[in-house]
C-alpha positions, 0 to 999 in steps of 0.5 A: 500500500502506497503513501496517498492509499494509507492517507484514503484509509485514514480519512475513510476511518474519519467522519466524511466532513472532518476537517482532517479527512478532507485534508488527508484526501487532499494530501493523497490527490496531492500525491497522485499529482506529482506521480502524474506530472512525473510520468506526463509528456506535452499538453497531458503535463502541462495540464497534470502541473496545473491541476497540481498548482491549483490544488496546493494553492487553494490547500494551503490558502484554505489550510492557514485560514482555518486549520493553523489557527486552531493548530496554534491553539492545540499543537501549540506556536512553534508548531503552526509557525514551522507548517506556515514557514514551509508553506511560504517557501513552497509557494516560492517554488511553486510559483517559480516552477509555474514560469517554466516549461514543462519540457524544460529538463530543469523543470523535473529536477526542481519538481523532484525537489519540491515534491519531497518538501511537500510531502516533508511538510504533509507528513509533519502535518499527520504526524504532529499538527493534525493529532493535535487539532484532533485532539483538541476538537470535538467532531462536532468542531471538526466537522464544523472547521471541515465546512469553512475549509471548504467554504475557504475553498472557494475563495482561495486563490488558484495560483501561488502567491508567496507575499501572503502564503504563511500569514493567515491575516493576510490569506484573508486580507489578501486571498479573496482578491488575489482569488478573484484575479486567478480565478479570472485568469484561469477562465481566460487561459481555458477559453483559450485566449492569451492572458498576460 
């Protein structure tokens, strides 16, 4: 059994809206991204990294609105300032790799190397932040933080933006606009027509 398969088993042992199976389902598509963007070629890769950068945009975004407060709370300060550090320098890489070709051979090094920080900063969140959220909520709280994660969702922006990534206030200072524009731009890049 894979890494993404024991992260589908553990969020099916958990109530459907909990806060933490959600992010556990994510962390899998997290995983099964970076696999199929590794394994792509041409248009298929290109459509694989985009689908990948929308996803841990919005997973992050969506992760320091709801989940880093209560985890400050419950796992305690240095904890959730180390998850929104790494958070921050991934959104750099991120949005570093978002300017390159895919085709690019340099492309898949730094791919490679970006995808063990992702999965570094996920296994310390299973292992450390989310035990203690869980720990600190009841199922009725998680299934409650689950439902404004998803709301978060909604209005988190699609592309990376590494001047508020790791700063809660400024996700949600910041996010909806920087939400508006991306979600503007990916209309525009799916129709078709040029954006700058």
């Amino acid at each position: 059994m894979n890494e993404a398969d024991k992260e589908r088993r553990m969020a099916a042992e958990m109530p459907k809206d909990d806060v933490v199976a959600i992010l556990l389902r994510q962390h899998a598509r997290i995983r099964d991204l970076f696999a199929e963007v590794r394994k792509a070629q041409g248009e298929a890769k290109r459509q694989a990294f985009e689908e990948l950068r929308a996803l841990l945009a919005v997973h992050e975004t969506a992760e320091e609105m709801i989940v880093r407060p209560v985890a400050k709370e419950t796992a305690g300060k240095k904890e959730a300032d180390a998850r929104n550090q790494e958070e921050k320098e991934a959104n750099k890489v991120l949005a570093h790799l978002e300017k390159m070709d895919v085709a690019d051979p340099r492309f898949d090094v730094q791919l490679a190397d970006f995808e063990r920080s992702v999965i570094e900063h996920a296994t310390h969140e299973e292992r450390e932040e989310f035990p203690a959220v869980r720990g600190g909520r009841s199922e009725d709280q998680l299934r409650d933080m689950g439902r404004r994660l998803r709301a978060a969702e909604k209005i988190a922006p699609t592309r990376p933006h590494p001047m508020v990534a790791g700063s809660p206030l400024a996700q949600w200072t910041v996010g909806p606009f920087a939400s508006l524009v991306d979600r503007t731009r990916d209309a525009i890049t799916r129709s078709g027509t040029p954006s700058r």
